[in-house]
N, CA and C atoms of all chains as a GROMACS GRO file, in nm:
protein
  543
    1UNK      N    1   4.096  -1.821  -4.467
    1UNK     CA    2   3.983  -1.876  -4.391
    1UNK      C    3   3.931  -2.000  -4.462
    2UNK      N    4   3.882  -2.100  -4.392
    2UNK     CA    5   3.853  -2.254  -4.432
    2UNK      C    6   3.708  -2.231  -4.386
    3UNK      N    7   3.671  -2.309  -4.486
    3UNK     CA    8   3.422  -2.337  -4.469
    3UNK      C    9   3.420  -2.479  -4.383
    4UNK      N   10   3.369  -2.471  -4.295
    4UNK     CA   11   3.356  -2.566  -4.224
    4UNK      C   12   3.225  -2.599  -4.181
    5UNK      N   13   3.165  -2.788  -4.135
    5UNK     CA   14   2.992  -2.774  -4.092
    5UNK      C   15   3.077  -2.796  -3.916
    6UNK      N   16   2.933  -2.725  -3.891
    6UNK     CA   17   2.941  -2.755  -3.772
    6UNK      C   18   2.900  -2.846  -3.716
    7UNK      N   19   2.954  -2.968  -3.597
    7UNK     CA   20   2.902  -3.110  -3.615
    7UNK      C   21   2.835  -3.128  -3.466
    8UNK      N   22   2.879  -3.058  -3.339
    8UNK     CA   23   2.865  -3.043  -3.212
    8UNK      C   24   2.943  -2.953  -3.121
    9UNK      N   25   2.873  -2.988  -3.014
    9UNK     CA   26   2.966  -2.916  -2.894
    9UNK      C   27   3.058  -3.035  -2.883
   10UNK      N   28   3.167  -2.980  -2.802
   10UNK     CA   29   3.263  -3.074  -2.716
   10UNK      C   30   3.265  -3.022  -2.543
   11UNK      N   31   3.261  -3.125  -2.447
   11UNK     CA   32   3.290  -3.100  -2.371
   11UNK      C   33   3.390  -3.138  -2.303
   12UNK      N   34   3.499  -3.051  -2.274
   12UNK     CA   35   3.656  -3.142  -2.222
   12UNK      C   36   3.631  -3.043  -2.075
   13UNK      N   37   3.615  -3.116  -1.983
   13UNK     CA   38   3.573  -3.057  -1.846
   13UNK      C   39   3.734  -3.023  -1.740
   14UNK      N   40   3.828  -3.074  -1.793
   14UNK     CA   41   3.970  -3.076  -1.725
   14UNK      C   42   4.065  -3.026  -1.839
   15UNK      N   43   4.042  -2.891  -1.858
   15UNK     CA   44   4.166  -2.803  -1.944
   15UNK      C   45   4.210  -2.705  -1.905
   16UNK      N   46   4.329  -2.628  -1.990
   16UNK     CA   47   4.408  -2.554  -1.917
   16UNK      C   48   4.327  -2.455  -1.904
   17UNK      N   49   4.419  -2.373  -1.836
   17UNK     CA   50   4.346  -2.247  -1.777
   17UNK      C   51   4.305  -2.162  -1.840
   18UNK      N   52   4.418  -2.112  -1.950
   18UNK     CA   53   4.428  -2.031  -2.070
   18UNK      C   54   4.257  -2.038  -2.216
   19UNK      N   55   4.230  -2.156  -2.147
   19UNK     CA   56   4.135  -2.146  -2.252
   19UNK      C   57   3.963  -2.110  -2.190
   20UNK      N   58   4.020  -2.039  -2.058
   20UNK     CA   59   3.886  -2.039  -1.994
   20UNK      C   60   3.729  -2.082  -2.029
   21UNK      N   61   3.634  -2.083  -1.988
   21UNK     CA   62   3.520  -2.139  -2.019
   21UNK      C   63   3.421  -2.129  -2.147
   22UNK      N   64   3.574  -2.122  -2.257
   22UNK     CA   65   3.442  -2.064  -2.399
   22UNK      C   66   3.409  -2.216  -2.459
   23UNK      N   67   3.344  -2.165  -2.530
   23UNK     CA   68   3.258  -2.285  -2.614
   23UNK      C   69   3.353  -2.360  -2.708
   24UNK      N   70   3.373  -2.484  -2.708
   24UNK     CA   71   3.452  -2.572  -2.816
   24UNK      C   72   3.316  -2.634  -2.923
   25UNK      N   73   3.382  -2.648  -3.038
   25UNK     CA   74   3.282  -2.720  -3.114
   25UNK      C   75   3.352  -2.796  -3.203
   26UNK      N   76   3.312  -2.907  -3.230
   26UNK     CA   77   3.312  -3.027  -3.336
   26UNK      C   78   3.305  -2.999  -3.483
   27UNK      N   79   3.431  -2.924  -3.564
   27UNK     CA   80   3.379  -2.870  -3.694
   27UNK      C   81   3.427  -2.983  -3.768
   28UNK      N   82   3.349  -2.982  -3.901
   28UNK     CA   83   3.404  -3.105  -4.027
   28UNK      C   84   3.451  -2.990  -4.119
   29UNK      N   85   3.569  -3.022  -4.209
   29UNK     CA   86   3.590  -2.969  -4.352
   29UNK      C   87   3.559  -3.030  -4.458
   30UNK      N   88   3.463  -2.932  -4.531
   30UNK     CA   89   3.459  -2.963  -4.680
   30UNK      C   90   3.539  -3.147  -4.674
   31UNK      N   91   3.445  -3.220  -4.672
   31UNK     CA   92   3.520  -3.286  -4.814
   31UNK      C   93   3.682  -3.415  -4.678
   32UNK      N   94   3.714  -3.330  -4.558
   32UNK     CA   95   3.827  -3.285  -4.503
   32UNK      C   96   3.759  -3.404  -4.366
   33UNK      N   97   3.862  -3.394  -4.270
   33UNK     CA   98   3.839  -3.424  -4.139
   33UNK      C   99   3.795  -3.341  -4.004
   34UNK      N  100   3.785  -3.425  -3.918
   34UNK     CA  101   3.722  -3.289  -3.820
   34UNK      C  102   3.816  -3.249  -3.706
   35UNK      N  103   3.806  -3.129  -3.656
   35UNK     CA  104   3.846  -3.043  -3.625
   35UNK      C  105   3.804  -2.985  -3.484
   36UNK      N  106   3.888  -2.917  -3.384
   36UNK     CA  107   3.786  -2.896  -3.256
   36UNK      C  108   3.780  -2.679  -3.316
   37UNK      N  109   3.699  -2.596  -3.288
   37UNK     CA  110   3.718  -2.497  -3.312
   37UNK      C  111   3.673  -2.421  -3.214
   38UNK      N  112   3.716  -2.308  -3.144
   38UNK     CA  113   3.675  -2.179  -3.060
   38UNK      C  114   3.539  -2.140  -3.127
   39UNK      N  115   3.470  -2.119  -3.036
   39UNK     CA  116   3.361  -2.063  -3.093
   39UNK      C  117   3.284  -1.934  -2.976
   40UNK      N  118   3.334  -1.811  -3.040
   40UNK     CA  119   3.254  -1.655  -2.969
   40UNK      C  120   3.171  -1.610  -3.032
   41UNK      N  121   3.125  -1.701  -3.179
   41UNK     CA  122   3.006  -1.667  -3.249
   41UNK      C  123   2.874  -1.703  -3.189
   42UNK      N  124   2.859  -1.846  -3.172
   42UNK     CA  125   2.699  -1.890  -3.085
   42UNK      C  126   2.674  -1.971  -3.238
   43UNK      N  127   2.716  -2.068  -3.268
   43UNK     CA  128   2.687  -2.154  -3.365
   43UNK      C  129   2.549  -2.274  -3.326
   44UNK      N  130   2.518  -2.322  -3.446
   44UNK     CA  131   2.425  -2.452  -3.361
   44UNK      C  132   2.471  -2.530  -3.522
   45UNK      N  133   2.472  -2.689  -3.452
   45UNK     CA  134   2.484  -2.825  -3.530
   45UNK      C  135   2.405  -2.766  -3.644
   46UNK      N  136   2.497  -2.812  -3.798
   46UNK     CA  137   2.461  -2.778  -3.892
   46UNK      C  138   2.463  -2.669  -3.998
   47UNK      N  139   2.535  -2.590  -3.915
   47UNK     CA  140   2.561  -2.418  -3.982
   47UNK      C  141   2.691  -2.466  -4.059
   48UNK      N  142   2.727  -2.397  -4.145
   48UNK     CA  143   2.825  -2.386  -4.224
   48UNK      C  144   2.869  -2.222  -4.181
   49UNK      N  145   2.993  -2.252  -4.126
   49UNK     CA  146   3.088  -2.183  -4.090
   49UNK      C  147   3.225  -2.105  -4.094
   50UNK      N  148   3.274  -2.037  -4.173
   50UNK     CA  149   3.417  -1.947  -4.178
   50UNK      C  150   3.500  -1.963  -4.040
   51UNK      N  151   3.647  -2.016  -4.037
   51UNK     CA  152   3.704  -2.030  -3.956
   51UNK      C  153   3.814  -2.021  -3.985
   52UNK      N  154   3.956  -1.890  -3.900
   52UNK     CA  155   4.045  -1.831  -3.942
   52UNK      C  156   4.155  -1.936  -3.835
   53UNK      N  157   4.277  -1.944  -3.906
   53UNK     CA  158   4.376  -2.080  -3.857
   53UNK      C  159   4.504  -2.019  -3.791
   54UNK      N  160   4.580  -2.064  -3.756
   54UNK     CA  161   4.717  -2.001  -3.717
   54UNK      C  162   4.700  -1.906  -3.674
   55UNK      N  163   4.800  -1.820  -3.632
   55UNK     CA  164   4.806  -1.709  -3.555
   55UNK      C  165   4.677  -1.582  -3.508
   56UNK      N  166   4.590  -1.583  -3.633
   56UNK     CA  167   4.461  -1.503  -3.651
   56UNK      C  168   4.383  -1.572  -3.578
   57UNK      N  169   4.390  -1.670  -3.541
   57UNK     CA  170   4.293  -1.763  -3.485
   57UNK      C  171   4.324  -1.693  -3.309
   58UNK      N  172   4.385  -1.663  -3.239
   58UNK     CA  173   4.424  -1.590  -3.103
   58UNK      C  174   4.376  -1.470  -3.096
   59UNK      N  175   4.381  -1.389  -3.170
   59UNK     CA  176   4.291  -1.312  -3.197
   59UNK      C  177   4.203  -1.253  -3.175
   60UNK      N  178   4.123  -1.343  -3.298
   60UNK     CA  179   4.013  -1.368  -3.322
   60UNK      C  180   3.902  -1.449  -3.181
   61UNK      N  181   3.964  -1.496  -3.121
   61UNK     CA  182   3.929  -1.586  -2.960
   61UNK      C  183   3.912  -1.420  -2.868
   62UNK      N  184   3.963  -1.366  -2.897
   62UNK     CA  185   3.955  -1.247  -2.802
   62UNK      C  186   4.090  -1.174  -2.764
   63UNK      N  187   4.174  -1.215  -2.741
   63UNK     CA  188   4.287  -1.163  -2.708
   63UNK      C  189   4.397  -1.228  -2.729
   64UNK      N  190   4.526  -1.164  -2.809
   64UNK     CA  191   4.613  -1.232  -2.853
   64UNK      C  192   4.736  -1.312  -2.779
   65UNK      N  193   4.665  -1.352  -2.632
   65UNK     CA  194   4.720  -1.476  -2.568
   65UNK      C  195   4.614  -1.564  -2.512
   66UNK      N  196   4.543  -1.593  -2.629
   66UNK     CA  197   4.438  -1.663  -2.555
   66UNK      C  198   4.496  -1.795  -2.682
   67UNK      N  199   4.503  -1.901  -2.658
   67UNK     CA  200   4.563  -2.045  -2.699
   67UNK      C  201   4.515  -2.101  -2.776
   68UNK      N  202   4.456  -2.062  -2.924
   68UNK     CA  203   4.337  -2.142  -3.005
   68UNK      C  204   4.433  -2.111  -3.158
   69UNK      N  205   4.397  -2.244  -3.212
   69UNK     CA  206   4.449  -2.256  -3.370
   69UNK      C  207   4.386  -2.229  -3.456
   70UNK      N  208   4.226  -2.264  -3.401
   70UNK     CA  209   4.140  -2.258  -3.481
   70UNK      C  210   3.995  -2.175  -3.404
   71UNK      N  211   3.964  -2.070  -3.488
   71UNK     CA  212   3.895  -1.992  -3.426
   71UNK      C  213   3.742  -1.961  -3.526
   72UNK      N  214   3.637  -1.960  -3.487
   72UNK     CA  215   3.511  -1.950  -3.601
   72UNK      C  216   3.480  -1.792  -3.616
   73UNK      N  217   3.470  -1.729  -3.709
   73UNK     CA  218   3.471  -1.556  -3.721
   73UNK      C  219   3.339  -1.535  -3.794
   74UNK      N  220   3.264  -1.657  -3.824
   74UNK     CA  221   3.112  -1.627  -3.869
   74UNK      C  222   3.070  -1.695  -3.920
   75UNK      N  223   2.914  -1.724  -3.919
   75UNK     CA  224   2.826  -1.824  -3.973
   75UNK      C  225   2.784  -1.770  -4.110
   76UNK      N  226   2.753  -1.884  -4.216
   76UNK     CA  227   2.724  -1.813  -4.336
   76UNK      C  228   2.618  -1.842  -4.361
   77UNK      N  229   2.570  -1.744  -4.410
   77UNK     CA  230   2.380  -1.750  -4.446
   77UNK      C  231   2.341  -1.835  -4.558
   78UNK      N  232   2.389  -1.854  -4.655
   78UNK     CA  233   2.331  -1.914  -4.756
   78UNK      C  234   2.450  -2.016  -4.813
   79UNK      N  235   2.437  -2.102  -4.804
   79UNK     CA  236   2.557  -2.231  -4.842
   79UNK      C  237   2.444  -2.384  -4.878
   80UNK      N  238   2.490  -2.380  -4.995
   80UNK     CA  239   2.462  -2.499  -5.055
   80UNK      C  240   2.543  -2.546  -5.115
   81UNK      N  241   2.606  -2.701  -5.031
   81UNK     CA  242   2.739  -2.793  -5.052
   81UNK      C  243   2.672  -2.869  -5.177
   82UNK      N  244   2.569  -2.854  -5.202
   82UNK     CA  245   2.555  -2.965  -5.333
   82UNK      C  246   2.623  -2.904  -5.458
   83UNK      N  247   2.545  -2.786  -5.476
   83UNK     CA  248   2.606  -2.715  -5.568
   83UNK      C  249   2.746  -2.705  -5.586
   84UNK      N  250   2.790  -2.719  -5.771
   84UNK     CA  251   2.919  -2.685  -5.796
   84UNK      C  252   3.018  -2.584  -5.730
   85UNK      N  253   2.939  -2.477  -5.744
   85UNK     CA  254   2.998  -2.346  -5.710
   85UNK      C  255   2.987  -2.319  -5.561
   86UNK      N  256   2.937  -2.393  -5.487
   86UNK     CA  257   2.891  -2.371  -5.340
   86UNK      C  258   2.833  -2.253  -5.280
   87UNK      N  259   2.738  -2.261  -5.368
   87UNK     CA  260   2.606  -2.074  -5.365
   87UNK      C  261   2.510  -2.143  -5.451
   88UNK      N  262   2.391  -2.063  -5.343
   88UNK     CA  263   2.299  -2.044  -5.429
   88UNK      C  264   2.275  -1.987  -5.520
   89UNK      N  265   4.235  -2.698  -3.323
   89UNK     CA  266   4.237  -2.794  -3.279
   89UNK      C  267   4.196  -2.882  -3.310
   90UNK      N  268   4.296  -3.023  -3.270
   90UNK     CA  269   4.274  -3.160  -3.344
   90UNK      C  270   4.231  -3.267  -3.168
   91UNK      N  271   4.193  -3.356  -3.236
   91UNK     CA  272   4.118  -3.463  -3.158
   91UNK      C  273   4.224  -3.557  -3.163
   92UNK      N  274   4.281  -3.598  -3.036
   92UNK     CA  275   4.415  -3.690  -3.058
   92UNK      C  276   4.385  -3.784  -2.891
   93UNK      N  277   4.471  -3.912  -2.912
   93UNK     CA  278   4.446  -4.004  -2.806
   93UNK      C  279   4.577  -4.012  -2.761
   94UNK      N  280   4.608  -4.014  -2.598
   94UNK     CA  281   4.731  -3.996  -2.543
   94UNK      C  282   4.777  -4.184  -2.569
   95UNK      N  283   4.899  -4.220  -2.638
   95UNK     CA  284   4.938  -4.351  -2.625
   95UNK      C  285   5.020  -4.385  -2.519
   96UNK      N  286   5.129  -4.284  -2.485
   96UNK     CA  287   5.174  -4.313  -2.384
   96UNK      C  288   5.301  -4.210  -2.339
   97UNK      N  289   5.368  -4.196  -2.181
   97UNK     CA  290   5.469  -4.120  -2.157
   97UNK      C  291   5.556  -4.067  -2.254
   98UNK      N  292   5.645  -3.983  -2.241
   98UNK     CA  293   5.794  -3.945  -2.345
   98UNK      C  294   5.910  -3.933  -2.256
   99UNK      N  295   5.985  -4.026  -2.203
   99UNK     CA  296   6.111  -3.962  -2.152
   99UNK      C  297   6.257  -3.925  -2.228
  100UNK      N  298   6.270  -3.763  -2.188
  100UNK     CA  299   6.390  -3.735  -2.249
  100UNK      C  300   6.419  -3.670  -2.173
  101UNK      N  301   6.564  -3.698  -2.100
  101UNK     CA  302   6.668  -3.641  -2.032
  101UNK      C  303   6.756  -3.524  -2.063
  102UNK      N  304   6.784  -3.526  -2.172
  102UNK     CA  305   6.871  -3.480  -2.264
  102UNK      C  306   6.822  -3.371  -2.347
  103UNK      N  307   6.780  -3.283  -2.297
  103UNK     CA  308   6.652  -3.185  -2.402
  103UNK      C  309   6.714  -3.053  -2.405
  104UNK      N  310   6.650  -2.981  -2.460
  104UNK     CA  311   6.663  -2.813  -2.543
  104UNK      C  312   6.631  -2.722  -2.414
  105UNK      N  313   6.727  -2.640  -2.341
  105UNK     CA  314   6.651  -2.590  -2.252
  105UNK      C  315   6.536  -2.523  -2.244
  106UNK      N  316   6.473  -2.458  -2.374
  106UNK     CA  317   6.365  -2.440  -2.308
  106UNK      C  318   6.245  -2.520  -2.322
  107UNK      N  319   6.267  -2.664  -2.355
  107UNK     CA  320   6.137  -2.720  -2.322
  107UNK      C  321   6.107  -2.738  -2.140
  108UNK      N  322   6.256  -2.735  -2.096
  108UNK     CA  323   6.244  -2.730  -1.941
  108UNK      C  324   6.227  -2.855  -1.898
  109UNK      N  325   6.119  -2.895  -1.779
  109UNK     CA  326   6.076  -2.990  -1.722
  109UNK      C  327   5.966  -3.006  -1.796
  110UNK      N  328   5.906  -2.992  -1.876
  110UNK     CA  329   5.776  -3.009  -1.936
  110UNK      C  330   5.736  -3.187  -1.928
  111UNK      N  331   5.626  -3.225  -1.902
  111UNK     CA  332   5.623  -3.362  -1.957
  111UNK      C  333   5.589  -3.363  -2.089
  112UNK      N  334   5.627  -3.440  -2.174
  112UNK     CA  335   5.538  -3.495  -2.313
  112UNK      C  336   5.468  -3.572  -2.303
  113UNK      N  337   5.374  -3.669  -2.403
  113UNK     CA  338   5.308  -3.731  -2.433
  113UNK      C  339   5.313  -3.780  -2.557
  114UNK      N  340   5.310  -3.872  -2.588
  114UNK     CA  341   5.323  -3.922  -2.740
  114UNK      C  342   5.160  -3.921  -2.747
  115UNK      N  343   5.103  -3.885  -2.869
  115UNK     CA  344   4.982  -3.905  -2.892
  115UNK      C  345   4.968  -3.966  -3.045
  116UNK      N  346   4.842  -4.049  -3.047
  116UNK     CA  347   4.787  -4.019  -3.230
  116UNK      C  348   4.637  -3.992  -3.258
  117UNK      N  349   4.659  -3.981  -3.388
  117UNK     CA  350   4.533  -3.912  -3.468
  117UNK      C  351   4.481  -4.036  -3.483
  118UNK      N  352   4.362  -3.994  -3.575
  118UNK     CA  353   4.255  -4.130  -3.609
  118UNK      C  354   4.308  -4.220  -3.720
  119UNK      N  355   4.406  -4.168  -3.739
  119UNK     CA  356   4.523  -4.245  -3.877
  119UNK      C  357   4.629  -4.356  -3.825
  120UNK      N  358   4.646  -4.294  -3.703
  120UNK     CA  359   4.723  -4.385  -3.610
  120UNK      C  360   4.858  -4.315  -3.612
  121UNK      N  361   4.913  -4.152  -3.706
  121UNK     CA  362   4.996  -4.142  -3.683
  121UNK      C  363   5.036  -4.045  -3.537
  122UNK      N  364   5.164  -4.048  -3.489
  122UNK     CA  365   5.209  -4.030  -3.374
  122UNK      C  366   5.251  -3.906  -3.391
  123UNK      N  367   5.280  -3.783  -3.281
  123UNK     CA  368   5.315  -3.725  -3.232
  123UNK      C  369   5.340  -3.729  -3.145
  124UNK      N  370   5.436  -3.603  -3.074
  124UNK     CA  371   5.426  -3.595  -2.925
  124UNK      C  372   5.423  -3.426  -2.909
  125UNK      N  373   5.326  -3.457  -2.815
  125UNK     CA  374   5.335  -3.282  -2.720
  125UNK      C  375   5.342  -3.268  -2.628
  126UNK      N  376   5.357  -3.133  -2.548
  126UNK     CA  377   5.413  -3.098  -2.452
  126UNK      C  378   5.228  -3.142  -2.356
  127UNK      N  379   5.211  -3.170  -2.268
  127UNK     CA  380   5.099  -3.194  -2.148
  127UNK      C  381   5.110  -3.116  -1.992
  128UNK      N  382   5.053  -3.018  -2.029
  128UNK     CA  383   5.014  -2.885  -1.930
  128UNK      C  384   4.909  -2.984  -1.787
  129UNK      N  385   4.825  -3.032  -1.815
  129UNK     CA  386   4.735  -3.137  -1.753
  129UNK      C  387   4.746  -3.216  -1.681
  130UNK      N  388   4.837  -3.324  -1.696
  130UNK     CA  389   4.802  -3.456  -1.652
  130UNK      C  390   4.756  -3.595  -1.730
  131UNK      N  391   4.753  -3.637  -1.796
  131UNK     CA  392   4.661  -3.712  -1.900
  131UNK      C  393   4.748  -3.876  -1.885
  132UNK      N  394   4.631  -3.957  -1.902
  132UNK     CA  395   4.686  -4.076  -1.862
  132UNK      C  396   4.640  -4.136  -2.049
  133UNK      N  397   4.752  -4.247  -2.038
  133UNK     CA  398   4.729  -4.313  -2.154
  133UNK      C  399   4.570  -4.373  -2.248
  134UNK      N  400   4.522  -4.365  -2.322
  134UNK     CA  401   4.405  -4.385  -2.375
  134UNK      C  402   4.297  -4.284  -2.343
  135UNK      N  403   4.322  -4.176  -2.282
  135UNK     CA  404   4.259  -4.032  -2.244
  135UNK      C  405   4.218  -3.966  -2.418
  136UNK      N  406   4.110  -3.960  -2.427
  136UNK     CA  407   4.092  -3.831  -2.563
  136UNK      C  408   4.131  -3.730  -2.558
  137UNK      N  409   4.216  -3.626  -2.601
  137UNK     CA  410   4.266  -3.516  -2.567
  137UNK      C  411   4.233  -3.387  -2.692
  138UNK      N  412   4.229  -3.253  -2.676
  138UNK     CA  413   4.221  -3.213  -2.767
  138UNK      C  414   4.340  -3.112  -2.800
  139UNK      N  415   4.444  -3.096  -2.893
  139UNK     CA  416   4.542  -3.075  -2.877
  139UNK      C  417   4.594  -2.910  -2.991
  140UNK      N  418   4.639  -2.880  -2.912
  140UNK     CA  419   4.654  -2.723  -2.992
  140UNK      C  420   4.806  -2.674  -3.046
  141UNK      N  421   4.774  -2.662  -3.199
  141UNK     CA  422   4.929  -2.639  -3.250
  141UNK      C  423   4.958  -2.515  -3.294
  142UNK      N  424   5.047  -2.502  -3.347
  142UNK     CA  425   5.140  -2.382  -3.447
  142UNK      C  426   5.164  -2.266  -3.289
  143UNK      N  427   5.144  -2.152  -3.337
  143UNK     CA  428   5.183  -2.080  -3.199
  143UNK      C  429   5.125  -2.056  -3.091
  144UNK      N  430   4.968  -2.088  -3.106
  144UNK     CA  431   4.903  -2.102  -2.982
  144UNK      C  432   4.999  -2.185  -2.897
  145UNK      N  433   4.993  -2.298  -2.950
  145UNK     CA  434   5.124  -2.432  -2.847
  145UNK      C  435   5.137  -2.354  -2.740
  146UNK      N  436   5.261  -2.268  -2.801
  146UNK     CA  437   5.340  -2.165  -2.674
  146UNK      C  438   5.274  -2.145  -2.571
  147UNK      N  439   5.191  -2.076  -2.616
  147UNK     CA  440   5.072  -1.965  -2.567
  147UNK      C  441   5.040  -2.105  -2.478
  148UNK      N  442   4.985  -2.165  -2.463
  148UNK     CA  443   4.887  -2.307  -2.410
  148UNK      C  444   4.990  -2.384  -2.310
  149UNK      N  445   5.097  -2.315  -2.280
  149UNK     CA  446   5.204  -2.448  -2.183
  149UNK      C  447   5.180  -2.322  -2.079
  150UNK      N  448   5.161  -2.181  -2.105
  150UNK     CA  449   5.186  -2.119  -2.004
  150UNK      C  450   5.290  -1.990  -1.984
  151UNK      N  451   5.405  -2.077  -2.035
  151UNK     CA  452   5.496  -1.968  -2.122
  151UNK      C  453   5.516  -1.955  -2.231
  152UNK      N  454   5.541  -1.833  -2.322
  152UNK     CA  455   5.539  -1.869  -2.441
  152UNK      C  456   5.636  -1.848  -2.507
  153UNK      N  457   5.774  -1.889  -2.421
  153UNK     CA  458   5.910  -1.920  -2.444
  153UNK      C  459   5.912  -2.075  -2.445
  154UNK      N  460   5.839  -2.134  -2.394
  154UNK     CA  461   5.871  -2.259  -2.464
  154UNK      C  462   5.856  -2.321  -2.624
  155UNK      N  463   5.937  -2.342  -2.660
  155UNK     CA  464   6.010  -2.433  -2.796
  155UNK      C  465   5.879  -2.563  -2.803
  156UNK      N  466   5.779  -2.541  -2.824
  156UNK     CA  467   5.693  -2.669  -2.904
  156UNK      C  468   5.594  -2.622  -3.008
  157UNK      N  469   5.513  -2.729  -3.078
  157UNK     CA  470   5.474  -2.692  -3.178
  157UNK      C  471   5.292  -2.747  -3.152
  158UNK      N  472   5.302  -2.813  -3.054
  158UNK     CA  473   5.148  -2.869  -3.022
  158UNK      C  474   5.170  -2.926  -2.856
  159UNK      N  475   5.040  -2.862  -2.797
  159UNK     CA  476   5.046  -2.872  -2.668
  159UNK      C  477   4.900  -2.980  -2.668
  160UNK      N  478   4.906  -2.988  -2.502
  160UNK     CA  479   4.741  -3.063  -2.477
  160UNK      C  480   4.686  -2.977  -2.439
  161UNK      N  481   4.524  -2.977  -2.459
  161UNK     CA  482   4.456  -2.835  -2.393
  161UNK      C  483   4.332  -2.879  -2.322
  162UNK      N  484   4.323  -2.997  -2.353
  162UNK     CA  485   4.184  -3.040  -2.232
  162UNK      C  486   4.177  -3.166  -2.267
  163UNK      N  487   4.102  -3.258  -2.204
  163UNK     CA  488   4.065  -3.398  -2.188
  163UNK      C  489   3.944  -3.407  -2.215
  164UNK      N  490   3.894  -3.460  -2.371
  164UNK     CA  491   3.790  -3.444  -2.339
  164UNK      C  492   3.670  -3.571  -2.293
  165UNK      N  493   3.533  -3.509  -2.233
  165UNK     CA  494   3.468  -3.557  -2.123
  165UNK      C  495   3.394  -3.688  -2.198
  166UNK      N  496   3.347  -3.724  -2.281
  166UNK     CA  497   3.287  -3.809  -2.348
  166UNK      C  498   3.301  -3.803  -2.517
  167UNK      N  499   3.383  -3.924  -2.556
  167UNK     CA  500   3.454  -3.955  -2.695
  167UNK      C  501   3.466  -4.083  -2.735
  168UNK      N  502   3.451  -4.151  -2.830
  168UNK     CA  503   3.430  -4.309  -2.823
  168UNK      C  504   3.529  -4.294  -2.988
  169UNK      N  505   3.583  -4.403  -3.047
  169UNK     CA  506   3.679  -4.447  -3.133
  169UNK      C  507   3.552  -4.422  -3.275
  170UNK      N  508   3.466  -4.463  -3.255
  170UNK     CA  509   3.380  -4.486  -3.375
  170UNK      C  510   3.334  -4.338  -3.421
  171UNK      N  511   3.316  -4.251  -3.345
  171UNK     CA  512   3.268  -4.085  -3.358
  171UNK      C  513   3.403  -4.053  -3.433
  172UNK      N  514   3.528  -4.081  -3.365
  172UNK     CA  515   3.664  -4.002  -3.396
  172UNK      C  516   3.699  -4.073  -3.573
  173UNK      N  517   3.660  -4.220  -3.569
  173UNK     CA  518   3.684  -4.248  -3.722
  173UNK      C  519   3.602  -4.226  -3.854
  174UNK      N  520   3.487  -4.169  -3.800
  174UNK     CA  521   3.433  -4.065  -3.848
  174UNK      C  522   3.290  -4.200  -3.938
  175UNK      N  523   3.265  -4.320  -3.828
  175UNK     CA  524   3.170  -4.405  -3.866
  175UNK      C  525   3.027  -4.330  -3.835
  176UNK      N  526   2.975  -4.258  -3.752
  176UNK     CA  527   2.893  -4.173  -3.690
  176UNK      C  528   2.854  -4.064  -3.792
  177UNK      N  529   2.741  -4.031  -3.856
  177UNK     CA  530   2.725  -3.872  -3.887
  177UNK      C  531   2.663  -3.813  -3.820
  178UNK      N  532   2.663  -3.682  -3.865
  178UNK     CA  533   2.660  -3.577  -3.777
  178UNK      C  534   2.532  -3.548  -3.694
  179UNK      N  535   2.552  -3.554  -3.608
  179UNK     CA  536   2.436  -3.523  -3.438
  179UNK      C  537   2.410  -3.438  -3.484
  180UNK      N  538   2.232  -3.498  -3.465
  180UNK     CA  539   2.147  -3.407  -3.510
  180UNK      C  540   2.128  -3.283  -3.434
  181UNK      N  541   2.039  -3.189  -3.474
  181UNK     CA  542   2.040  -3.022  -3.359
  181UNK      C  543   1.975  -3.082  -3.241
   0.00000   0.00000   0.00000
């Protein structure tokens, strides 16, 4: 699993079928580039986020033919990116 | 999923049967490098797309006997070059 911020929604209004009407969001990595991610958590701009990749990522979306690479499996409560250790 | 811009058609005649009739798309990242994937959609050149790899792909054309490694999975609705090169920070709540 990769820590990711959360940066926005996305809205792509003409996609396939397979990915029916869940929530896309705008994640950044650490440090990294950004990313579009499934989201069945209920995130908002700014959370720092756990997000499982490859195959776990289908999953994790709900059912293992549902079409996502990247899937968010939970928001984390206490994250501070300044810090060395990334904890309070 | 990655944030990629359709550059333009792919014709290949000559293909693996099971990519089938699929269309491609050549696309790139904010780096400028190229790929191509398979396009479930429709997508016209300079379209923002958001594009889904490793085995979802499969999963995302429909069948998941098709042979690719990154599909298209939506168009998305409002995206500008300067957000994607990452000149923009992050929108506020």
């Amino acid at each position: 699993m990769k820590i990711f911020q959360v940066e926005g929604t996305l809205v792509a209004t003409a996609r396939i079928g397979g990915l029916e009407n869940r929530r896309l969001l705008v994640v950044k990595e650490r440090g990294g580039s950004k990313q579009v991610a499934v989201d069945p958590v209920g995130c908002k701009p700014g959370d720092w986020v756990i997000a499982v990749g490859s195959s776990a990522a289908k999953d994790a979306a709900g059912h293992k033919d549902y079409p996502s690479d990247l899937t968010i499996v939970g928001i984390i409560d206490y994250w501070d990116d300044a810090s060395p250790e990334g904890r309070k | 999923m990655q944030i990629q811009r359709v550059v333009r058609d792919l014709v290949t005649t000559k293909r693996n049967f099971w990519l089938q009739a699929k269309p491609l798309r050549v696309v790139e990242d904010w780096r400028g490098n190229l790929e191509v994937a398979v396009d479930p959609i429709g997508c016209k050149p300079g379209d923002f797309v958001i594009t889904i790899g490793y085995s979802a792909a499969r999963i995302a054309t429909g069948n998941p006997k098709i042979t690719t490694d990154l599909t298209i999975g939506g168009i998305i609705d409002h995206w500008d070059e300067a957000r994607w090169r990452d000149e923009i920070p992050a929108i506020a709540p």
